[in-house]
ROFIVO-13241 format. One line per field, with one value per residue (C-alpha): x, y, z; chain; residue number from 1; residue in one letter. Coordinates in nm, 4 decimals. Last residue first. Example, Ala and Ser with C-alpha at 12.3 -4.5 7.8 and 13.67 -1.06 7.14 Angstrom:
<martors>
px [1.3670 | 1.2300] $
py [-0.1060 | -0.4500] $
pz [0.7140 | 0.7800] $
unit [A | A] $
pos [2 | 1] $
code [s | a] $
</martors>
This chain:
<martors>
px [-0.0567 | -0.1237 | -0.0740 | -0.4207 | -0.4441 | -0.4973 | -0.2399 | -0.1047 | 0.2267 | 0.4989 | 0.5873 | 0.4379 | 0.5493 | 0.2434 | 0.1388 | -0.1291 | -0.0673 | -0.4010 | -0.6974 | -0.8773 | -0.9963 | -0.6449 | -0.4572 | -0.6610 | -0.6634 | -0.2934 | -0.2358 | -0.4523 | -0.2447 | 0.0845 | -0.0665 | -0.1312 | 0.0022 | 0.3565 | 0.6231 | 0.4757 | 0.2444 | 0.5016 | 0.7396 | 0.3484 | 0.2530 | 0.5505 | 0.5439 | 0.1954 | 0.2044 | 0.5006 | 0.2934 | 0.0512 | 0.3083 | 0.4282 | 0.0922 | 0.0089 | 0.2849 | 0.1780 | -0.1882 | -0.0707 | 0.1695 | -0.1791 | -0.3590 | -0.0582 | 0.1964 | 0.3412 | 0.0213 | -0.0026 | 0.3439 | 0.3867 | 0.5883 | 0.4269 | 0.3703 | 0.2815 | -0.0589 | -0.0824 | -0.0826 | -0.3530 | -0.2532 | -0.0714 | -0.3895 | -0.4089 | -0.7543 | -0.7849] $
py [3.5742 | 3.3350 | 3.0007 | 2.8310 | 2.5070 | 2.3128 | 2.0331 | 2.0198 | 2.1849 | 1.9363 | 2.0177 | 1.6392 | 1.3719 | 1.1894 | 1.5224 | 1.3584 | 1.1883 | 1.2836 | 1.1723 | 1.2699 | 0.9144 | 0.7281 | 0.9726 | 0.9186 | 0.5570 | 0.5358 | 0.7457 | 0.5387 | 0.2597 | 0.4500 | 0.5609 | 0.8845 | 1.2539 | 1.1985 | 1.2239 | 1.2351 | 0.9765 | 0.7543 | 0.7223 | 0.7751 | 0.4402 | 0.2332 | 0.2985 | 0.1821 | -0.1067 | -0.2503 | -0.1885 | -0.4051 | -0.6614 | -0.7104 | -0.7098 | -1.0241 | -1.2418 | -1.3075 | -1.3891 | -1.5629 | -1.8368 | -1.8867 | -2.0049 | -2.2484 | -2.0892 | -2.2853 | -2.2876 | -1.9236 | -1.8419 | -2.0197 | -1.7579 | -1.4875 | -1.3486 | -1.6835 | -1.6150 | -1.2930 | -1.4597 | -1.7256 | -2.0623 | -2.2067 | -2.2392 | -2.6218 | -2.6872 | -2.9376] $
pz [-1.0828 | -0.7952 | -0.9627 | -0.8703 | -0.8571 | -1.1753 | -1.1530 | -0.8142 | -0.7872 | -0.6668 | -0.2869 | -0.1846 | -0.4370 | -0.6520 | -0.9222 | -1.1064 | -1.4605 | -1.6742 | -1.7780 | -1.4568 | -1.3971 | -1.4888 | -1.2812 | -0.9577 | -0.9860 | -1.0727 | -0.7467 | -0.5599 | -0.6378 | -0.5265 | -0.1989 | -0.2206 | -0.1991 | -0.1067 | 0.1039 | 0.4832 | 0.3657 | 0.2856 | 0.6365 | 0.7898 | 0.5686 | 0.6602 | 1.0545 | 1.0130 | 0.8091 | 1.0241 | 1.3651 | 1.1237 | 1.0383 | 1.3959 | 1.5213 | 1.2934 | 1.3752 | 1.7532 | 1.6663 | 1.3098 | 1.5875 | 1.7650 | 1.4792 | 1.3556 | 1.0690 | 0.7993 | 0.5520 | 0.5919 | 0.5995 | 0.1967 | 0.0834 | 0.2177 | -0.1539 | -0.2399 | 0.0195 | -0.1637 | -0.5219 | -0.4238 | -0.6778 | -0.3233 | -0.1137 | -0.1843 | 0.0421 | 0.3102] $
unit [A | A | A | A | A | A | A | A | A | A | A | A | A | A | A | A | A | A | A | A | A | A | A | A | A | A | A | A | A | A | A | A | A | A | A | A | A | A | A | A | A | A | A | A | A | A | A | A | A | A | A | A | A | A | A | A | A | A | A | A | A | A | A | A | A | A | A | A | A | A | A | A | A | A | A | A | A | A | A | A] $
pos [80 | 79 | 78 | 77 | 76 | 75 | 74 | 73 | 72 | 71 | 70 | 69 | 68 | 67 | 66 | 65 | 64 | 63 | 62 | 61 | 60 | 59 | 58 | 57 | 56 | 55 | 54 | 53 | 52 | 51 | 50 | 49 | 48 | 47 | 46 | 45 | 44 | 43 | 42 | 41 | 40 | 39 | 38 | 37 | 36 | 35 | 34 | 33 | 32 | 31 | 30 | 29 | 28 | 27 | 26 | 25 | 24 | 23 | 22 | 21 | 20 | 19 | 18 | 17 | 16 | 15 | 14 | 13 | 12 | 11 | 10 | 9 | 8 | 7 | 6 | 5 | 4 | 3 | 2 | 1] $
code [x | x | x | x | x | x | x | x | x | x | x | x | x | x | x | x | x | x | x | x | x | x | x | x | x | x | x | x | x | x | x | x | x | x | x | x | x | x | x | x | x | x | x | x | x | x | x | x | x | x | x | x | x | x | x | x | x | x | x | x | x | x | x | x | x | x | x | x | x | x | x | x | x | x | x | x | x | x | x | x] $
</martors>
């Protein structure tokens, strides 16, 4: 058996995976996901990206990108 505990996301679930049995992770797992997805609309409806995409985004344009929804994107047209 392997010592899983050096894996930061399996410490982030302090210690489910070695706690769980096979069919315990079938029952847990569409909790998490219906989770994931009521998360991610709550987010999406707010801002742009997802915060790591964000730092992606900002770090290959050289500059801090707008993140909330309603902020003026950088270089878009103004109108005047």
């Amino acid at each position: 058996m392997h010592d899983h505990r050096h894996l930061p996301v399996l410490r982030f679930c302090r210690g489910l995976y070695a706690e769980l049995s096979r069919g315990q992770a079938w029952l847990f797992v569409p909790f998490v996901w219906a989770l994931m997805l009521l998360w991610s609309k709550w987010w999406l409806d707010r801002y742009h990206y997802g915060p790591l995409e964000w730092a992606w985004r900002s770090l290959a344009r050289g500059s801090v990108q707008p993140m909330r929804k309603g902020q003026p994107t950088l270089g878009a047209p103004t109108g005047d």
